[in-house]
C-alpha positions, 0 to 999 in steps of 0.5 A, spaced: 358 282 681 360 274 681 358 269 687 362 264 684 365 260 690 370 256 692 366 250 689 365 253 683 372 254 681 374 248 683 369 245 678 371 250 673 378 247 673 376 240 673 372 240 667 378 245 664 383 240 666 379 234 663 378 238 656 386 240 655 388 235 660 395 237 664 400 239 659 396 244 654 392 247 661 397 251 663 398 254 656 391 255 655 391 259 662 396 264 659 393 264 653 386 266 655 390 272 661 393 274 655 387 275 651 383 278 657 389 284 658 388 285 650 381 286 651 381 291 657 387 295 654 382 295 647 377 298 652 380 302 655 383 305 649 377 306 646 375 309 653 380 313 651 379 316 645 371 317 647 374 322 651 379 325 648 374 326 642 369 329 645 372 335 646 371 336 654 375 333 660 374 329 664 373 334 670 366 337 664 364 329 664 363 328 671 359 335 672 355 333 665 353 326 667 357 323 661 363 320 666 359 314 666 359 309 659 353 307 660 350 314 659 354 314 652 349 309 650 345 312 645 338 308 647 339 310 654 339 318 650 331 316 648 325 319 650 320 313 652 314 317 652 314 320 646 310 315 641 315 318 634 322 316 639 324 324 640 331 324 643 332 328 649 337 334 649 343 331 654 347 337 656 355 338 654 358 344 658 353 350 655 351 346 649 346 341 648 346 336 644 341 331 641 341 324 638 338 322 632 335 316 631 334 317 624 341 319 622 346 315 620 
């Protein structure tokens, strides 16, 4: 995903080191792990509660193509050959389902 090197870290800290200087660095490093855990548990509460709203388990998203949170985004749902944006009908167990991009 990252190709950061051992080079790269090392110049990471120096220019933080530098910024927040030897006393305020190590508070700033908890500051921003601290900050990083918030935003996963967000995301994944979030993640969470997708799922759970959908009405399907988590065994039902994997068949329907939908465990994938990319393909909870909704461009991703429109019809690229259609000149008016028509949505394509994406598949829910037995039902199907259409994104509108009209609605509000």
């Amino acid at each position: 995903m990252f190709d950061v090197g051992l080079g790269e870290i090392l110049v990471i800290l120096l220019v933080a080191l530098l910024i927040f200087g030897p006393d305020r660095l190590p508070r700033a490093v908890a500051k921003g792990l601290r900050g990083w855990r918030d935003f996963r548990s967000t995301v994944m509460s979030a993640r969470n509660q997708l799922i759970t709203g959908s009405g399907l388990t988590a065994q039902e998203l994997r068949e329907s193509g939908l465990g994938d949170i990319a393909a909870l985004n909704p461009a991703s749902l429109l019809d690229d050959d259609s000149p008016n944006g028509a949505a394509k009908s994406v598949g829910r167990g037995n039902r199907a389902t259409a994104f509108d991009p009209e609605a509000t």
